[in-house]
VOGU-3710 file (C-alpha; in Angstrom, 3 decimals, decimal comma):
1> xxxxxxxxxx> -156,320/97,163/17,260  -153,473/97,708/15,581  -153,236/100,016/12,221  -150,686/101,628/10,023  -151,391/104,443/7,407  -150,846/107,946/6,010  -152,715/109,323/8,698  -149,225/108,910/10,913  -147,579/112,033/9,154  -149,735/114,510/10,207
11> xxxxxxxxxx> -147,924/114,157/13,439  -144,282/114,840/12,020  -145,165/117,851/11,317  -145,927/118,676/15,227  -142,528/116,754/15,725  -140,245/119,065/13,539  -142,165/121,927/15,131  -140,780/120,834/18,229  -137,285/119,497/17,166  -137,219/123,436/16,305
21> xxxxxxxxxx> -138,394/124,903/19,473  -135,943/122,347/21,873  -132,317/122,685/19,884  -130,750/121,046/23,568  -132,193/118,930/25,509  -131,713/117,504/29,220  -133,865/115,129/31,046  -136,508/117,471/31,816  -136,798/118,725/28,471  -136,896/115,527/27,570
31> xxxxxxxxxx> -140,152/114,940/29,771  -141,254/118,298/28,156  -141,243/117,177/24,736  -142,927/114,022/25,542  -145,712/115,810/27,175  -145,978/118,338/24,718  -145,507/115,681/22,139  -148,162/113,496/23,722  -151,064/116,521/23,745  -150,444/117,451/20,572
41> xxxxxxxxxx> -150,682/114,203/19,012  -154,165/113,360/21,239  -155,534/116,996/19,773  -154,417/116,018/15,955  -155,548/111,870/15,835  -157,895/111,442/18,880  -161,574/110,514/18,148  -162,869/112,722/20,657  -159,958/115,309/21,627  -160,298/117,458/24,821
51> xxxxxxxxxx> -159,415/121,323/25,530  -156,719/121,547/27,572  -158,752/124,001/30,200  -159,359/123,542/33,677  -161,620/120,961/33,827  -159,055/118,749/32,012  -156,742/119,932/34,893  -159,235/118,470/37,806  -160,595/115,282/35,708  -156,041/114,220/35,549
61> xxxxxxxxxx> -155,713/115,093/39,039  -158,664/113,355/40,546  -157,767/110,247/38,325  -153,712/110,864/39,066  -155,019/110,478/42,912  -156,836/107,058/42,038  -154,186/105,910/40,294  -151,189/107,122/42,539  -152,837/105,581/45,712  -156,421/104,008/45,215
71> xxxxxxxxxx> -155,680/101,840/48,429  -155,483/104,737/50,452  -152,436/103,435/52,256  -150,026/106,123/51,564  -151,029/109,630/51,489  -152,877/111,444/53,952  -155,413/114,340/53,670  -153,007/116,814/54,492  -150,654/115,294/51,787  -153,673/115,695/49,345
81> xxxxxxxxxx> -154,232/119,419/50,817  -150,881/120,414/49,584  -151,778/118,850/46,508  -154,796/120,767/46,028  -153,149/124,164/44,626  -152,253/122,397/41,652  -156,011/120,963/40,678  -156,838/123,623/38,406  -152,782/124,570/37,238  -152,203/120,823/35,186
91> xxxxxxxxxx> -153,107/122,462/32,117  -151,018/125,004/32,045  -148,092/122,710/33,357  -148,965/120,623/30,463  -148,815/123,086/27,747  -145,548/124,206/29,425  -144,108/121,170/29,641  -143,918/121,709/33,594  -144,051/118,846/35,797  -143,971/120,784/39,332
101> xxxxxxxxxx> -147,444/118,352/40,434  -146,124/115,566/39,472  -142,737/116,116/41,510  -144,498/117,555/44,151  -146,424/114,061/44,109  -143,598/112,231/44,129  -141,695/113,815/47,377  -145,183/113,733/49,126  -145,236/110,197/48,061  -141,591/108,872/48,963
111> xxxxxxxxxx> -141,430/110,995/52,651  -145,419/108,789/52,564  -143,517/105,155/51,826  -140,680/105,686/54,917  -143,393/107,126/57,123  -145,320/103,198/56,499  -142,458/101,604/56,724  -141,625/102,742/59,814  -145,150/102,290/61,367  -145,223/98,554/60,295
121> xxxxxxxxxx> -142,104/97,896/61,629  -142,690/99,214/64,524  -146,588/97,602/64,658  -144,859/94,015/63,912  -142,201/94,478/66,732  -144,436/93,501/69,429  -147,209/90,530/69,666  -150,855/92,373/68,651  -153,973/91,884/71,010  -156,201/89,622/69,374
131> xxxxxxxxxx> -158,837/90,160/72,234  -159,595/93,334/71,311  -163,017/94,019/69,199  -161,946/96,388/66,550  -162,518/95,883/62,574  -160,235/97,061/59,841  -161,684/98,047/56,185  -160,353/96,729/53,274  -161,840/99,273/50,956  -159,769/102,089/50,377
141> xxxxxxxxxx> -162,461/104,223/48,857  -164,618/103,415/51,858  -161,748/104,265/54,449  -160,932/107,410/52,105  -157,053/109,085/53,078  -156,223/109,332/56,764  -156,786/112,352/58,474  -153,195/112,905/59,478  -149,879/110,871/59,972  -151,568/109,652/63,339
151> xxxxxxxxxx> -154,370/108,356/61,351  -152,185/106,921/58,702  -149,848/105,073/61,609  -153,216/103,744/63,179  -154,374/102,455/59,733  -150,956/100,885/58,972  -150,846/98,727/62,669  -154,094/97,630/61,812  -153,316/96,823/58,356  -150,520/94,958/60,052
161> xxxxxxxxxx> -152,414/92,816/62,633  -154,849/91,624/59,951  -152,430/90,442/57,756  -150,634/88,692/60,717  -154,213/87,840/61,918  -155,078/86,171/58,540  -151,532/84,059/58,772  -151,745/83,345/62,670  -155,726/81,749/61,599  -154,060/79,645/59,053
171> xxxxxxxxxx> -151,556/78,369/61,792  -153,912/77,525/64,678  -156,437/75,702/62,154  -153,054/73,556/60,625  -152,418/72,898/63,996  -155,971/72,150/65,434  -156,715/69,726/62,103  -152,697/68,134/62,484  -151,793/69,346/59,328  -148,063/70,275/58,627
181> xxxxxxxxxx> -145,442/69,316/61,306  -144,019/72,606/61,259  -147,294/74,064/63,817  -146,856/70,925/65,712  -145,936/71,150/69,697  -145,864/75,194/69,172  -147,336/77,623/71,110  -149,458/80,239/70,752  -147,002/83,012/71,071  -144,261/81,133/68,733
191> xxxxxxxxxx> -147,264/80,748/65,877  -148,128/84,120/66,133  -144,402/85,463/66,005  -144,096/83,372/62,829  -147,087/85,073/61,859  -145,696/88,451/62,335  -142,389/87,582/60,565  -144,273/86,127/57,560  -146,313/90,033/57,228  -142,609/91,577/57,734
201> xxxxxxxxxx> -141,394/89,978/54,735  -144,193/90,302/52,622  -143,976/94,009/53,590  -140,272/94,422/53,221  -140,589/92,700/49,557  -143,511/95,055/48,500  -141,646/98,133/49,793  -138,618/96,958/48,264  -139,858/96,843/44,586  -141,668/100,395/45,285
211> xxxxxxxxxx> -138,189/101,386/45,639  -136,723/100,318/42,691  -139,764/101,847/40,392  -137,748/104,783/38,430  -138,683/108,134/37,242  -139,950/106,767/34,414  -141,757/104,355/35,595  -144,114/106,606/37,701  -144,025/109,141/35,095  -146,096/106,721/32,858
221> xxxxxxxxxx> -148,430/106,638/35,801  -149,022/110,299/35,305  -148,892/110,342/31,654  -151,514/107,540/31,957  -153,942/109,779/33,767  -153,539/112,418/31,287  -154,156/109,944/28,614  -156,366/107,550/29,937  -159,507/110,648/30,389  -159,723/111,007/26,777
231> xxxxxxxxxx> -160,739/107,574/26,967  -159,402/104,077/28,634  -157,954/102,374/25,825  -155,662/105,542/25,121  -152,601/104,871/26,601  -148,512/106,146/26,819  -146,236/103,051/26,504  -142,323/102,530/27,566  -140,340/101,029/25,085  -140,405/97,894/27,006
241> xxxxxxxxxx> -144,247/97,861/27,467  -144,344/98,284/23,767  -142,227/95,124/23,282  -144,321/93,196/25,339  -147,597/94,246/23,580  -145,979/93,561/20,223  -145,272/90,009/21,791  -148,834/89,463/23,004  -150,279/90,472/19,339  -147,826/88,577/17,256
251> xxxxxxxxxx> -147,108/85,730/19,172  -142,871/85,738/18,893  -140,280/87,519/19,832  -136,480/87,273/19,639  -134,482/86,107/22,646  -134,108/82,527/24,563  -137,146/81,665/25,363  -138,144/82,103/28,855  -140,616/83,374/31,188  -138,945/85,112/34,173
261> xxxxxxxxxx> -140,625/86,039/37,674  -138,956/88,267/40,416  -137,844/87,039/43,718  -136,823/89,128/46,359  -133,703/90,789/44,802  -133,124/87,949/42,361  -134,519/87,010/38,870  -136,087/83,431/38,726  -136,603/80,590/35,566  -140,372/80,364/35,583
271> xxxxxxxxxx> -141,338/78,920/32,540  -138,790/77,353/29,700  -141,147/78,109/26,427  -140,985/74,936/24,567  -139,217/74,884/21,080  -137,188/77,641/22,024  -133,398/78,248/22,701  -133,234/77,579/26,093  -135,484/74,484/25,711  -133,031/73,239/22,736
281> xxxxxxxxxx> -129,854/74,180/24,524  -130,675/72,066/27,425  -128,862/73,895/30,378  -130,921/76,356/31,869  -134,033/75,306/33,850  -137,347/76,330/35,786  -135,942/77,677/39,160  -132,537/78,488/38,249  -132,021/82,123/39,560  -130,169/84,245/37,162
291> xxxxxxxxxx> -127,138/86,027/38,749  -125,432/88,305/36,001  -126,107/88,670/31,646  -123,184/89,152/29,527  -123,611/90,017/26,101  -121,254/88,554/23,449  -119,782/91,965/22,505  -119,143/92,465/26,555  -116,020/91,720/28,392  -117,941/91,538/32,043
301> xxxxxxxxxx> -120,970/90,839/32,877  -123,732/92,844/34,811  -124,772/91,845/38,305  -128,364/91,798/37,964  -128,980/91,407/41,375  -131,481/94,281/42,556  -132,648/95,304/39,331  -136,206/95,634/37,729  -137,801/92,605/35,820  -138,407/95,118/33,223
311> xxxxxxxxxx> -134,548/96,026/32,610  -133,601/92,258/32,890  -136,042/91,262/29,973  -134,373/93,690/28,296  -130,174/92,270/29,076  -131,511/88,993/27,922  -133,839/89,487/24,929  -132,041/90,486/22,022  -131,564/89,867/17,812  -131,683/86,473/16,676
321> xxxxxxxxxx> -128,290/84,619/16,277  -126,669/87,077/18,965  -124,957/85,639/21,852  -126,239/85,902/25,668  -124,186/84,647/28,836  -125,971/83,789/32,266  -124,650/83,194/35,315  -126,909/81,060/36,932  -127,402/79,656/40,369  -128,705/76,012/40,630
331> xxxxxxxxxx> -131,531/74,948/43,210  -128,719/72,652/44,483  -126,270/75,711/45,006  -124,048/75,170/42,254  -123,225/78,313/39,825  -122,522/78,168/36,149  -122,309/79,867/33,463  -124,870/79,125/30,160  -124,501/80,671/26,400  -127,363/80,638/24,392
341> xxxxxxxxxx> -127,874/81,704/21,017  -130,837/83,874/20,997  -133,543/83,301/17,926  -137,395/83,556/17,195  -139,384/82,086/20,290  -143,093/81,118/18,824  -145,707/81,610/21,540  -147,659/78,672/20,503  -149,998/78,659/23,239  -151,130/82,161/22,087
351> xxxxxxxxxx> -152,608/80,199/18,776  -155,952/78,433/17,440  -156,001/74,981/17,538  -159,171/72,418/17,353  -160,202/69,371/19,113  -163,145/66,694/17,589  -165,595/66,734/20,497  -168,879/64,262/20,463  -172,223/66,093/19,736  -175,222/65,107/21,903
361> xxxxxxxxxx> -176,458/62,775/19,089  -174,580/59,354/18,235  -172,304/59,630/15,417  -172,180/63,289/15,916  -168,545/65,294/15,485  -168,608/68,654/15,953  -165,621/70,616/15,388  -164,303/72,891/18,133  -162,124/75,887/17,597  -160,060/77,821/19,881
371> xxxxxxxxxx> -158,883/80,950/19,307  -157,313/83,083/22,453  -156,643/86,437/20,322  -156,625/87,795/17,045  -152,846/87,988/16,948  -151,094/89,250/13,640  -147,106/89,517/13,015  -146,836/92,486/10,761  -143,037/92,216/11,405  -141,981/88,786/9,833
381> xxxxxxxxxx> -142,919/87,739/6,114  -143,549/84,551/7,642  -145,364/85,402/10,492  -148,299/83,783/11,755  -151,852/85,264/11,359  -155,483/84,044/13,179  -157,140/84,659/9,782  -154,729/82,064/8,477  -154,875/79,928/11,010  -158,476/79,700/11,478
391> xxxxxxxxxx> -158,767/78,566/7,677  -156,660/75,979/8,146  -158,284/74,302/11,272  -161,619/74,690/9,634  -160,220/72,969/6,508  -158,717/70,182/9,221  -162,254/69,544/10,914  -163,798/69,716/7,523  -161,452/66,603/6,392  -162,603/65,188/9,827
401> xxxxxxxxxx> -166,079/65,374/8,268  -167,806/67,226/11,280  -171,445/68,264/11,485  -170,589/71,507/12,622  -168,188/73,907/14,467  -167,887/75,922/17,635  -165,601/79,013/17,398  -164,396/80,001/21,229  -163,983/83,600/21,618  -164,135/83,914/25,120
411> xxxxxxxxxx> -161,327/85,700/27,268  -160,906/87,197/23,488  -159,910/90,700/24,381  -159,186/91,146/19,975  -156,342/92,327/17,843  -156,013/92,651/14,217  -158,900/94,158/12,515  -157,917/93,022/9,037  -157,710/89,878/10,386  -161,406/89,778/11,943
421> xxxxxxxxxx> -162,956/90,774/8,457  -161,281/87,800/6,477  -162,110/85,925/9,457  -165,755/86,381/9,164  -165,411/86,026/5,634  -164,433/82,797/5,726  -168,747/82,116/6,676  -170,302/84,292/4,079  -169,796/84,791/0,521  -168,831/88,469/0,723
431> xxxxxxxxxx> -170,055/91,435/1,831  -170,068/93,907/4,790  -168,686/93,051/8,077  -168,092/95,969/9,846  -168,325/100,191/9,555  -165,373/102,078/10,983  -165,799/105,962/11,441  -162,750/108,257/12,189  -163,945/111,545/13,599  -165,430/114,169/11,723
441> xxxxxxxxxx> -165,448/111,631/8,499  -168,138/109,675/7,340  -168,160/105,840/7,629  -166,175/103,592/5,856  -167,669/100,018/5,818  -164,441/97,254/5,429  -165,697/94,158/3,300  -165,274/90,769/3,128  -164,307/90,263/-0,700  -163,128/86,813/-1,113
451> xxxxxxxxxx> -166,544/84,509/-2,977  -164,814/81,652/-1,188  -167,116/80,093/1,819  -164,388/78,367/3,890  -167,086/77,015/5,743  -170,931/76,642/5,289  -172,184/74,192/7,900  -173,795/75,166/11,381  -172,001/77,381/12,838  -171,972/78,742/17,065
461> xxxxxxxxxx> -169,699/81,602/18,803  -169,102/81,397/22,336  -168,079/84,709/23,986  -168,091/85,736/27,633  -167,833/89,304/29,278  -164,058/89,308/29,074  -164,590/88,445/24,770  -163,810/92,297/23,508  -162,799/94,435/20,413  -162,285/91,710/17,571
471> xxxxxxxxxx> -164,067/89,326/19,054  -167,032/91,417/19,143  -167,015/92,682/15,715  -167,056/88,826/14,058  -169,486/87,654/16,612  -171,728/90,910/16,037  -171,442/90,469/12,086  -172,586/86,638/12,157  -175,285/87,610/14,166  -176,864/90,282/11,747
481> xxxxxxxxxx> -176,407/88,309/8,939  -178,128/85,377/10,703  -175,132/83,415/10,262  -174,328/81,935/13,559  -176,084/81,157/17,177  -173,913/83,428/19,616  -173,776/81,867/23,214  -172,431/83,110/26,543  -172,465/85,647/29,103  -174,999/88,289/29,381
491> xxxxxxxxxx> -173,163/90,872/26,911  -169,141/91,273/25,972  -166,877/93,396/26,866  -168,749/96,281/24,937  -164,757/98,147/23,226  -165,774/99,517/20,348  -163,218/101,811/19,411  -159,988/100,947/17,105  -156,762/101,970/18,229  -153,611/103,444/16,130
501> xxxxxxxxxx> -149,897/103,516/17,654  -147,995/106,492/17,090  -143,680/105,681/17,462  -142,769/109,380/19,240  -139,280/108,934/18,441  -140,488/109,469/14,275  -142,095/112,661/15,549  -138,901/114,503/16,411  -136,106/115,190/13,881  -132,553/114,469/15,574
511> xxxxxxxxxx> -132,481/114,289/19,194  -131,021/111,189/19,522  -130,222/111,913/22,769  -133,924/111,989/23,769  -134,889/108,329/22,275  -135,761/106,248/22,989  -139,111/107,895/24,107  -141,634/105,308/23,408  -145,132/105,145/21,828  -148,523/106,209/21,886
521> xxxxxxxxxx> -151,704/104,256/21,527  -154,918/106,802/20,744  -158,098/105,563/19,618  -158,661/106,980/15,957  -162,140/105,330/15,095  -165,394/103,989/16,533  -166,745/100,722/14,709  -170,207/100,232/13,725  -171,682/96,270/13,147  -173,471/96,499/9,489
531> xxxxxxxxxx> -176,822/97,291/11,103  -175,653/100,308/12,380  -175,907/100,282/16,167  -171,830/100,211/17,919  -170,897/97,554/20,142  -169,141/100,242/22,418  -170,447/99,983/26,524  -173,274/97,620/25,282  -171,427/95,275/23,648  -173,248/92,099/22,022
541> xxxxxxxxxx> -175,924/90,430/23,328  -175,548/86,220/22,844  -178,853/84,904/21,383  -178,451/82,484/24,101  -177,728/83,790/27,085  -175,948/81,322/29,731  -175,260/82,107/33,460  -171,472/82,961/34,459  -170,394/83,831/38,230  -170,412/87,702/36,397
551> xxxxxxxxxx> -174,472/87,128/35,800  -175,217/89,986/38,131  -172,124/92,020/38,679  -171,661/95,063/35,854  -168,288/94,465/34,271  -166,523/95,568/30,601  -166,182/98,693/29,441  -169,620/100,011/30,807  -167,666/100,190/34,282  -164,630/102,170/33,538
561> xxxxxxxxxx> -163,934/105,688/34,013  -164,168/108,127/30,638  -165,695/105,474/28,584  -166,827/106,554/25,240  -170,556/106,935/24,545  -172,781/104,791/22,892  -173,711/106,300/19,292  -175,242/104,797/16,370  -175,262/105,276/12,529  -177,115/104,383/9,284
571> xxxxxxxxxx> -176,813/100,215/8,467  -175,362/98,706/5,318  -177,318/96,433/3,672  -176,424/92,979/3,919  -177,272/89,399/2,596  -175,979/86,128/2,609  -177,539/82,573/1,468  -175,052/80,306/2,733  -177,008/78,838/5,359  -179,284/81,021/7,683
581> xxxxxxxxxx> -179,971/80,170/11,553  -183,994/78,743/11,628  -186,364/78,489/14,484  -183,726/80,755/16,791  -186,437/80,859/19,398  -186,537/77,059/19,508  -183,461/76,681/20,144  -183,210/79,302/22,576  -186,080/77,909/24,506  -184,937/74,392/23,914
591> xxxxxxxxxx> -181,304/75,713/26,085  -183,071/77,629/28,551  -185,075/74,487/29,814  -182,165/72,730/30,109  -180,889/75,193/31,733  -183,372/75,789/34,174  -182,840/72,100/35,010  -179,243/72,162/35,209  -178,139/71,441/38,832  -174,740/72,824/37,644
601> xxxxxxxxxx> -175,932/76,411/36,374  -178,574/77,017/38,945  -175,556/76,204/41,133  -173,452/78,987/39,206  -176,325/81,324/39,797  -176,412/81,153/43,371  -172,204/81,793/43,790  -173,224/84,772/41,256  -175,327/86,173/43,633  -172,975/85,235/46,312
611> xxxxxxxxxx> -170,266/87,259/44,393  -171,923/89,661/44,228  -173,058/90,403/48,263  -169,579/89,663/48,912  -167,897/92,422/46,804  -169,892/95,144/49,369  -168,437/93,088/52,283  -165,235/94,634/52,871  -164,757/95,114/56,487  -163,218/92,449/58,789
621> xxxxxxxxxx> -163,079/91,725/62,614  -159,639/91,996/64,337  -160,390/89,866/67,243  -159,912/86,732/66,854  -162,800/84,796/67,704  -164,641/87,027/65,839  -162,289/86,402/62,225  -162,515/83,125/62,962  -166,140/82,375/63,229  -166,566/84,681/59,965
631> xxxxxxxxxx> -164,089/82,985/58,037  -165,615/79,650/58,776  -168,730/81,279/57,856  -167,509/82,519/54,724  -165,539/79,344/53,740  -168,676/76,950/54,648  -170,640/79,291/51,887  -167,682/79,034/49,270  -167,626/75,121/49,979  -170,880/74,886/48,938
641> xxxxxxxxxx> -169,851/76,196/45,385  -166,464/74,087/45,554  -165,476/71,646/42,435  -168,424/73,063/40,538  -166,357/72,102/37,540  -164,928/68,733/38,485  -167,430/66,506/37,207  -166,414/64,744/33,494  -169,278/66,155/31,105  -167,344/65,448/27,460
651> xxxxxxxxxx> -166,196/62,317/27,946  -164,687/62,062/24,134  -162,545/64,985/23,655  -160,164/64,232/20,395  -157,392/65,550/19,005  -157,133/65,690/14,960  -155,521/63,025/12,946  -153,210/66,022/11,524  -152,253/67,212/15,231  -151,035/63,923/16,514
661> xxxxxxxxxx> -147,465/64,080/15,296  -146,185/67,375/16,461  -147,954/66,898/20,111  -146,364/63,427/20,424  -143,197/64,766/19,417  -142,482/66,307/22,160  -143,207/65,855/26,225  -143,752/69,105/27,119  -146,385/69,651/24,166  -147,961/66,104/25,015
671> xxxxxxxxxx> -148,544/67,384/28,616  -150,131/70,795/27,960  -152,313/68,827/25,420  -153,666/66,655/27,902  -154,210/69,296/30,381  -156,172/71,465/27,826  -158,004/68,515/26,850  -158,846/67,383/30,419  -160,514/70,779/31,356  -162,697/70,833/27,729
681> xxxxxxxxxx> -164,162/67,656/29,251  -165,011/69,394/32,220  -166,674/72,723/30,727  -170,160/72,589/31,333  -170,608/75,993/28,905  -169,453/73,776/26,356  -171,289/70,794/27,073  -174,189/72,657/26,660  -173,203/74,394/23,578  -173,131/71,126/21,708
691> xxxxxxxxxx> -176,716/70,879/22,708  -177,159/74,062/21,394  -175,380/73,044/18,024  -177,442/69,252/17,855  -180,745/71,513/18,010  -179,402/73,910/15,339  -178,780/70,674/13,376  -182,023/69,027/14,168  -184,205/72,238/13,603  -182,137/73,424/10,209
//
């Protein structure tokens, strides 16, 4: 969540302190200040700050380790022995500013890359014996690090033949069911080179972009460890990753407007974001690779080819009604060269919007309500806001004359926390929504003071385990005060901590040789829902519970590393007499017959179950009879669970009357409509929601 306040200057102080101690800097004492920067920051603002003692120094190595190579494929146990002198030394590099582990890391880790590169080039020059019974594990903390380089070169030729093994199966079933003429008329041996050539590439494209990480960008790795044990949602960003999370929360940015993917050595048109530059210029398209980006002020362009996605984004984006030149390559071969005027790119598909959906009764509209974040753009005067938003699709349905609405938070991982309280405000006259505590304060309980009820009909929140932060707050709040039937998974995410960001380049007088150095993001605060119990590792529990493929696997916050505890504090007291959920356990039993009688959700149950037997099954046969028969087995089980979701169970899914114009306007908007509105008819959560909504009706 994102927050701004007086609190910030505490930190400037720690920055001039520093500005005094470093009067030069180079590179490394750029990395010095930044880690010094970093520590001192997490001991002044962090919720629950750490000593920097030893057993700091082994909790950042054993999660560096994790982090560095959690597949196991790299390092071996004598590379981790020579790591081992440092595990109780990282605090005292820290304090210093010392970063011998991390380089140490590194060399180990680069001399690691051409050691696997060599041993899969070398397992991929010859054809593999698929006769031989032998089985490869795909769990890296199962395999654990290879004993020694001839234990790493062993792991890395089978690692080898069961990717080729997994391409040559797909070949010899094409061919067996006539599928493709490409396997047609070939042999064995000629599949199962192609085979082998398809692994070299993949390897050769995945080593390549190891290569071009920089310093920096495996820095953040480490910086992420160090960070990430205070707790998970504390994290170190670039200046580019703080871009892109600014994009995600506002929903704009400045630049042309387009999505870009990496190819090989080349830079890719994915996605041409409608409205924007590029979509209004005309010229450039999905698939056009991008060759060089010249910059109005420029006399010659830069030859992108080679470089990071990361530092492309950052040649094209750029300040609105500012020039950008690409040289572009056409599918057909041609090469041009495109200007665009660069401006605001709206994200629309990061925004509410509502459909009219048919209850289970006749006659009955129920209003449905989207919302994929609680984005906020802090930075524009204009700039769009979910609070806003939501009003104004409730005040749309409400013209529509609905008997009620369904507000979809799931996949909601939150945002804006000003945003969530007039949000929730828009259901109850005023009053409490949610207590925020900073550390070693007492709690201060944020309000919902606007008398207005936007909306006092039957109301229902869907959320899932992925629905977090925000989301979890509102649907929490509604639930105390009785407001709302919460449906979905067995509990959310279960984040209930606020974050603050934290510019370093503010915390450091001068320098400007050092800056950019990027941002912080520390959690500050631990929320509270008015009846004093947190929503942090437990989350929310739906009143209705239905099943998801997740049903028995533990996922959200209660299964990551250095998760914060679960506390609790005194309630508020809290009232509301706009309209109050009756006969909950009615309805509840009312959903959970259905339910029971569902052949879709019993259906979903048993691939839950499935899911979760599978995620211990991690070790596969290299022989290939054997792979075969237990991919068919495995396949014939998935089948059964195939186009669960296929079947049409909303047949009228409507669009407003106040919608219509701006999605027929335009082709691109038309089509994403009708996709989104073919997949609400098929959402059998949602289909039984509106059950769950016509009982609330009938039982009110």
């Amino acid at each position: 969540m994102k927050f701004k306040g007086p609190i910030f200057f505490s930190i400037l102080i720690i920055g001039f302190l520093l500005a005094a101690y470093y009067p030069k800097v180079d590179d490394a004492q750029k990395e010095a200040v930044l880690m010094q920067t970093i520590l001192n920051g997490f001991d002044q603002l962090h919720y629950r700050p750490k000593p920097i003692n030893d057993e700091f120094s082994q909790e950042v190595f054993n999660l560096y380790l994790d982090r560095l190579d959690g597949g196991r494929r790299f390092l071996t146990q004598e590379d981790i022995e020579q790591l081992q002198s440092y595990k109780l030394k990282l605090d005292d590099e820290a304090k210093a500013g010392n970063f011998g582990f991390f380089d140490r890391s590194m060399e180990l880790l680069d001399a690691a890359t051409k050691k696997a590169r060599a041993y899969y080039q070398e397992a991929l020059a010859r054809p593999f014996d698929y006769s031989v019974e032998e089985n490869f594990e795909l769990d890296g903390e199962k395999r654990g690090f290879a004993k020694d380089d001839a234990a790493l070169k062993e792991f890395w030729r089978k690692y080898a033949k069961y990717e080729s093994l997994q391409r040559l199966s797909e070949k010899l079933e094409e061919q067996r069911e006539g599928k493709g003429e490409e396997t047609e008329n070939k042999s064995f041996g000629e599949l199962e080179q192609e085979a082998r050539e398809s692994v070299l590439k993949f390897f050769d494209d995945w080593f390549g972009r190891m290569e071009k990480l920089k310093r920096e960008d495996r820095l953040s790795i480490y910086l992420n460890a160090i960070t990430q044990i205070f707790d998970p949602h504390s994290e170190y960003y670039q200046p580019i990753d703080k871009e892109n999370f600014d994009i995600r929360f506002s929903g704009r940015l400045e630049g042309i407007g387009a999505s870009l993917q990496t190819e090989g050595d080349y830079t890719k048109v994915a996605r041409i974001v409608v409205g924007g530059p590029a979509w209004k210029q005309k010229e450039l398209e999905e698939e056009d690779t991008i060759l060089k980006v010249k910059q109005e002020d420029e006399k010659d362009p830069v030859d992108i080819k080679g470089m990071q996605l990361n530092d492309v984004v950052q040649l094209i984006r750029g300040k609105k009604d500012t020039k950008v030149t690409l040289t572009i390559k056409k599918v057909d071969g041609s090469v041009k060269d495109i200007t665009i005027i660069r401006d605001v790119v709206i994200l629309e598909e990061q925004f509410a919007k509502s459909l009219i959906l048919e209850g289970a009764a006749p006659g009955e509209k129920v209003g449905y309500i989207y919302l994929p974040s609680f984005y906020a753009d802090f930075e524009d005067n204009n700039g769009r806001f979910c609070s806003k938003d939501v009003e104004n699709e409730i005040a749309k349905l409400q013209a529509e004359n609905v008997s009620g609405i369904i507000l979809d938070l799931r996949s909601n991982g939150g945002g804006s926390l000003r945003d969530v309280v007039k949000m929730t405000g828009f259901f109850i006259e005023n009053g409490p929504v949610v207590q925020v505590k900073s550390r070693d304060q007492a709690p201060e309980v944020l309000r919902d003071v606007d008398p207005r009820v936007q909306y006092g009909g039957p109301l229902v929140v869907m959320v899932n385990s992925y629905s977090a932060s925000a989301s979890e707050i509102l649907a929490a709040a509604l639930q105390d005060y009785g407001r709302a039937v919460v449906v979905g998974s067995t509990s959310t995410f279960g984040k209930g901590t606020v974050q603050r960001f934290v510019d370093l380049d503010r915390t450091i007088r001068g320098y400007n040789e050092l800056k950019p150095l990027g941002e912080i993001k520390l959690t500050t605060q631990k929320f509270y829902r008015v009846n004093g119990g947190s929503t942090q590792l437990k989350g929310v529990t739906p009143d209705i519970v239905l099943p998801d493929n997740f049903f028995y696997i533990k996922t959200g916050e209660r299964d990551r590393e250095y998760a914060m505890e679960w506390t609790e504090i005194e309630p508020v007291s809290f009232s509301q007499n706009v309209m109050k959920v009756k006969r909950l356990d009615a309805v509840k039993q009312r959903s959970q017959e259905r339910v029971a009688e569902n052949a879709a959700f019993q259906k979903i149950l048993e691939n839950a179950k499935r899911l979760e037997t599978q995620r211990e099954e991690s070790e596969y046969p290299l022989q290939l009879e054997a792979y075969e028969k237990l991919v068919a087995e495995e396949e014939a089980e998935a089948g059964r669970f195939d186009n669960m979701f296929e079947a049409v169970v909303n047949p009228n899914v409507a669009n407003l009357k106040a919608d219509l114009p701006a999605i027929e306007a335009d082709e691109s908007r038309k089509a994403r409509n009708e996709e989104w509105i073919k997949n609400i008819s098929k959402d059998v959560y949602l289909r039984e929601t509106l059950q769950i909504m016509h009982d609330l009706i009938a039982l009110q």
